[in-house]
C-alpha positions as CSV (number, residue, x, y, z in Angstrom):
1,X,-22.6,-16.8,-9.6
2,X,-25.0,-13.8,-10.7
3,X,-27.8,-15.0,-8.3
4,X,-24.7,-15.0,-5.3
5,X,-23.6,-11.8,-6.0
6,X,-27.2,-10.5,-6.1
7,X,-28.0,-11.8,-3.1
8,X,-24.7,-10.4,-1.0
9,X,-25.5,-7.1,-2.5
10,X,-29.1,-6.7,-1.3
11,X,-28.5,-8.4,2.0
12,X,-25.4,-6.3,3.0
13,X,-25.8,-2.7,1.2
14,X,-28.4,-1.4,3.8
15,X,-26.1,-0.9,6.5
16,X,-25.8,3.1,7.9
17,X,-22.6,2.6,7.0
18,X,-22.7,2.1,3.2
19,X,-25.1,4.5,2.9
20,X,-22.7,7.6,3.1
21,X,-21.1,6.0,-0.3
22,X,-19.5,8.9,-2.7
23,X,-20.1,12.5,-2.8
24,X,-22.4,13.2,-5.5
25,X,-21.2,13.8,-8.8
26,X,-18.6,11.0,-8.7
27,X,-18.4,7.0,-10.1
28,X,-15.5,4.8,-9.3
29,X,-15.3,1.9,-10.8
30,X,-12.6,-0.7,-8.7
31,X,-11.0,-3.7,-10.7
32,X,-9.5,-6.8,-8.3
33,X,-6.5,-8.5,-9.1
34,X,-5.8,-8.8,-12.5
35,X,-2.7,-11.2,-12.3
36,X,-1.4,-11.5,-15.8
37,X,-5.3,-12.1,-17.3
38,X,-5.3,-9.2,-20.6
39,X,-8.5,-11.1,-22.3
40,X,-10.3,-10.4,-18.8
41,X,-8.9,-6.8,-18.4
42,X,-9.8,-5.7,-22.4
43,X,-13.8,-6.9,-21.4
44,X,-13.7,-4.9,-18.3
45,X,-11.9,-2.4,-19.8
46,X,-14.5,-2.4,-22.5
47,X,-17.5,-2.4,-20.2
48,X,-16.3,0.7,-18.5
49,X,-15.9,2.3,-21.6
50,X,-19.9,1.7,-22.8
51,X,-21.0,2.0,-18.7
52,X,-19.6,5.7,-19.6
53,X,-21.4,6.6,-22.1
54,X,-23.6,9.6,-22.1
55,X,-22.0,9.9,-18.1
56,X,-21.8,13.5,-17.2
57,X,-19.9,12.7,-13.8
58,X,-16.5,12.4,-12.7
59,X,-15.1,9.1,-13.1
60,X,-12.3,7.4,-11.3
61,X,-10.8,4.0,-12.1
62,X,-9.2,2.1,-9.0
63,X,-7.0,-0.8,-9.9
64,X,-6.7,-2.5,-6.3
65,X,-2.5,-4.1,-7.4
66,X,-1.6,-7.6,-8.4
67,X,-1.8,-7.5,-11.9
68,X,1.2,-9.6,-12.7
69,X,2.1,-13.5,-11.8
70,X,0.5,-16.6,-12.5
71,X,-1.4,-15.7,-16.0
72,X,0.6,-16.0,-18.5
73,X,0.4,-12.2,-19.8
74,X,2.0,-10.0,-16.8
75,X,4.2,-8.1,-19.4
76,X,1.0,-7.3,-21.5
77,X,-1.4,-6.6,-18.6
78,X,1.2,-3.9,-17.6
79,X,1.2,-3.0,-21.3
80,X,-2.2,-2.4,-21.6
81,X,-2.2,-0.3,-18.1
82,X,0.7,2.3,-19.1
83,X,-1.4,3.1,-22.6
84,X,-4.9,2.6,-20.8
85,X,-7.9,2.8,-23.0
86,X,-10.0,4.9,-20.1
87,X,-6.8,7.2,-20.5
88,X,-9.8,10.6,-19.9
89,X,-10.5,8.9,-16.5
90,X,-8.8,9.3,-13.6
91,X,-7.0,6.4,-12.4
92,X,-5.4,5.2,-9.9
93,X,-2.9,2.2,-9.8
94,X,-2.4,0.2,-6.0
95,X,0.8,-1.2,-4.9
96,X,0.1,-5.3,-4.5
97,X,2.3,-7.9,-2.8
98,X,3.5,-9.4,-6.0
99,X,4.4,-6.7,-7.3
100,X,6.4,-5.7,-4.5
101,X,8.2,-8.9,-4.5
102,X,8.9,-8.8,-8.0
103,X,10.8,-5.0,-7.4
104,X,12.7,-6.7,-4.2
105,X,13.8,-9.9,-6.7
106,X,14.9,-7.2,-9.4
107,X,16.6,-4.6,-7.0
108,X,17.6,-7.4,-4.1
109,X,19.7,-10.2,-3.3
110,X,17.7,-12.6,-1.3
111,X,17.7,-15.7,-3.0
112,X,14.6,-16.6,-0.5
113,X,12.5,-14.6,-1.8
114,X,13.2,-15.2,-5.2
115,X,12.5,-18.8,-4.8
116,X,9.3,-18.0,-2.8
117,X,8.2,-15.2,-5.8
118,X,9.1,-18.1,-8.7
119,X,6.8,-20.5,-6.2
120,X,3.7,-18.2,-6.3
121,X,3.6,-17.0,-9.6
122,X,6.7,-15.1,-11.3
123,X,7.9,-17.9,-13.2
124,X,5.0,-16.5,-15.3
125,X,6.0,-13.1,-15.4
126,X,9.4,-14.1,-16.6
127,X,8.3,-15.8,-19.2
128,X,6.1,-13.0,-20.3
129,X,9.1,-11.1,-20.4
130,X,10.8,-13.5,-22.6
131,X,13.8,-14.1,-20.0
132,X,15.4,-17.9,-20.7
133,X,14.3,-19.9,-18.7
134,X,15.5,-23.9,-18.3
135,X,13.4,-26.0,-15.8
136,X,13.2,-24.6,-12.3
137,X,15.1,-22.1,-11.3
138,X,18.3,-23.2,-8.5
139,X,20.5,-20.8,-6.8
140,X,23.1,-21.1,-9.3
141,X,21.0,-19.4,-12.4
142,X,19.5,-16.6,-10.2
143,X,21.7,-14.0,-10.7
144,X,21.4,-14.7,-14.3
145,X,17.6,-14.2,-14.0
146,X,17.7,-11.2,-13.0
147,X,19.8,-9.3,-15.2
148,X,17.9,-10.9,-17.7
149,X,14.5,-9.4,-16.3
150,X,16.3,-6.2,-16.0
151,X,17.4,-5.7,-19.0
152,X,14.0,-6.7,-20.8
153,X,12.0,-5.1,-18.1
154,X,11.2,-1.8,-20.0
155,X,11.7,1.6,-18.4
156,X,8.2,2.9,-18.7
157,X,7.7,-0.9,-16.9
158,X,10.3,-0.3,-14.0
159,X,8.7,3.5,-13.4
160,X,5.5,1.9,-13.3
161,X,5.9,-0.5,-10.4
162,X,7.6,1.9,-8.6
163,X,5.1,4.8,-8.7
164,X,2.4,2.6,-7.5
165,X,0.0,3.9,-4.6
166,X,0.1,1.8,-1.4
167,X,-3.4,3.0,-0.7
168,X,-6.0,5.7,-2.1
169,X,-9.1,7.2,0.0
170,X,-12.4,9.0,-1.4
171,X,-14.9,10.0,0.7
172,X,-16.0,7.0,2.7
173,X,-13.7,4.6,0.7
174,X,-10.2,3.1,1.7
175,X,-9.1,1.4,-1.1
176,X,-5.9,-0.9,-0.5
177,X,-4.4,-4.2,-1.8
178,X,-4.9,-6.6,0.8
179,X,-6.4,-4.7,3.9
180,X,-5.3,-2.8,7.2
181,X,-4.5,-3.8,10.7
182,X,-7.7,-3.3,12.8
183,X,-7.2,-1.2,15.8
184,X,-4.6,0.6,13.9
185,X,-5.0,4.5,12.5
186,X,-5.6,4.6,8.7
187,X,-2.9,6.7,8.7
188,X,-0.5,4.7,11.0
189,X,-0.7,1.4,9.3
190,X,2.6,-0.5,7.6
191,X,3.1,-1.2,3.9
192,X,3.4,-5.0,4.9
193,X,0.1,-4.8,7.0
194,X,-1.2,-3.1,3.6
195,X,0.0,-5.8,1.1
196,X,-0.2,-8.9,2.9
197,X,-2.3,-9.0,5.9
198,X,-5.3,-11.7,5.9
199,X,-7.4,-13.4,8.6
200,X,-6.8,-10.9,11.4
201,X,-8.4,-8.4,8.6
202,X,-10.8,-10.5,6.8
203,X,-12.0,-11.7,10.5
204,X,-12.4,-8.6,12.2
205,X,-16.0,-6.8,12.4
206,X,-14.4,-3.4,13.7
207,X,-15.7,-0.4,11.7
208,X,-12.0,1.2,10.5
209,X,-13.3,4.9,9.9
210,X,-13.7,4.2,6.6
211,X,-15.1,1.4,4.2
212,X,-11.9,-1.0,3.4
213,X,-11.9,-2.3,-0.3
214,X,-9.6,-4.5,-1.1
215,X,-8.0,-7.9,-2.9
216,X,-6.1,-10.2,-2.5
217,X,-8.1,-12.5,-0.1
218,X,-9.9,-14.8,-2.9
219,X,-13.3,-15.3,-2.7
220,X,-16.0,-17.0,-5.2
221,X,-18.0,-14.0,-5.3
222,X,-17.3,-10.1,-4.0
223,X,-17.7,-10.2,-0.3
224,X,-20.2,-6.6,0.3
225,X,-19.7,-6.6,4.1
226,X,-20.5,-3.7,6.5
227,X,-16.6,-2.6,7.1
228,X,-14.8,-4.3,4.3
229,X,-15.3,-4.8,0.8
230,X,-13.3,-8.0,-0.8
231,X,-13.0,-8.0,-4.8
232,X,-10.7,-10.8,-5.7
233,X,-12.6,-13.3,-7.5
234,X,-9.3,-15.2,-8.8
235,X,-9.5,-14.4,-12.1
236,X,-6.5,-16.3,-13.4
237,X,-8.1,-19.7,-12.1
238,X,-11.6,-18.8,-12.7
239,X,-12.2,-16.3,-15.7
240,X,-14.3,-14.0,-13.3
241,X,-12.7,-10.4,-12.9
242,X,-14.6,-8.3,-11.2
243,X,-15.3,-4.7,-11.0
244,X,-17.2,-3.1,-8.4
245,X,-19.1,0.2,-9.5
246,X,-19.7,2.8,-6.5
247,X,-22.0,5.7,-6.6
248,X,-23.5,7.8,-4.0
249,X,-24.2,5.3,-1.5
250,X,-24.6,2.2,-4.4
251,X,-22.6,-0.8,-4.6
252,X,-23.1,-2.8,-8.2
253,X,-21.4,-5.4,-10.0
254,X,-20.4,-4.7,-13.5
């Protein structure tokens, strides 16, 4: 995996376009989807925290949205987030699809969706909430569900998911959940292009204004391209969360 990365990185960071990176003086470090994985979160977390050291700098920390479903510690992840260690750095928290679905099962009706959320990973965020659960889920106990989620669903929880960012730019940097809709304005673009769009994105070799990091499109390794940069390494199926480091016009791996 280390040899992959290393090669991606030194066959794609030489583009013109990289090389405008960050203004000098700043270090964002960007964390892919997280999705209910604390033990991987608390390394990260913890390899920031000694990366810092003796940094003079102004550091950001971009979480890039998804940090619930399918782990089994959503509640904790979200937890750990709210009372962040890197609390002196700035941070920014990104808006993903699942947790947008899992405000639209809490505040909505559609018993659709809430089958398709309990399909694709919020059974595990309900148990991580400690709602009752007894085999899968049919129309029937829905309702049920959710007042049980709401009601154990702390406040500083509920303000959380609904405060998140759809999308946060730096300098040359667009950084977004799951991508933007090429041909389309940075600034024109739709929260569902923003949180669930895939191949048209992850095929396209436009040049969007900015550099486009982003997750939710898994890949084995982080995907260092010359318009888009991919960081969702599937950490709840393969123990590999990654974190991107970017400085002037350097990409690294942490």
């Amino acid at each position: 995996m280390k040899s992959l990365i290393k090669k991606i990185l030194t066959r794609r960071t030489n583009t013109d376009s990289l090389r405008k990176g960050l203004s000098d003086g700043i270090r964002v470090y960007c964390i892919g989807d997280i999705h209910g994985r604390l033990d991987l979160l608390n390394d990260v977390h913890a390899k920031i925290i000694n990366h810092l050291i003796d940094y003079t700098g102004q550091p950001y920390v971009v979480y890039l949205g998804d940090y619930v479903d399918r782990g089994p510690q959503s509640m904790q992840v979200v937890d750990c987030l709210i009372d962040s260690p890197l609390a002196e750095v700035n941070q920014v928290y990104l808006l993903g699809n699942h947790e947008q679905t899992l405000l639209q099962f809490m505040y909505g009706s559609d018993l659709g969706l809430a089958h398709d959320w309990f399909r694709f990973g919020g059974l595990a965020t309900l148990q991580s909430y400690g709602v009752s659960l007894k085999g899968i889920p049919t129309n029937k106990d829905i309702e049920g569900i959710r007042a049980d989620l709401y009601e154990k669903c702390p406040l500083s929880h509920k303000q959380f998911y609904q405060t998140l960012a759809t999308h946060f730019e730096l300098d040359n940097y667009y950084f977004v959940h799951a991508g933007i809709k090429p041909k389309v304005k940075l600034a024109q673009q739709s929260i569902e292009d923003l949180l669930w769009i895939r191949e048209e994105f992850l095929s396209s070799t436009r040049q969007h204004g900015k550099i486009i990091v982003h997750g939710h499109s898994v890949t084995e390794a982080p995907e260092i391209l010359a318009n888009r940069i991919g960081l969702d390494t599937g950490a709840y199926a393969s123990n590999n969360l990654t974190c991107a480091v970017f400085e002037g016009p350097d990409i690294t791996i942490l």
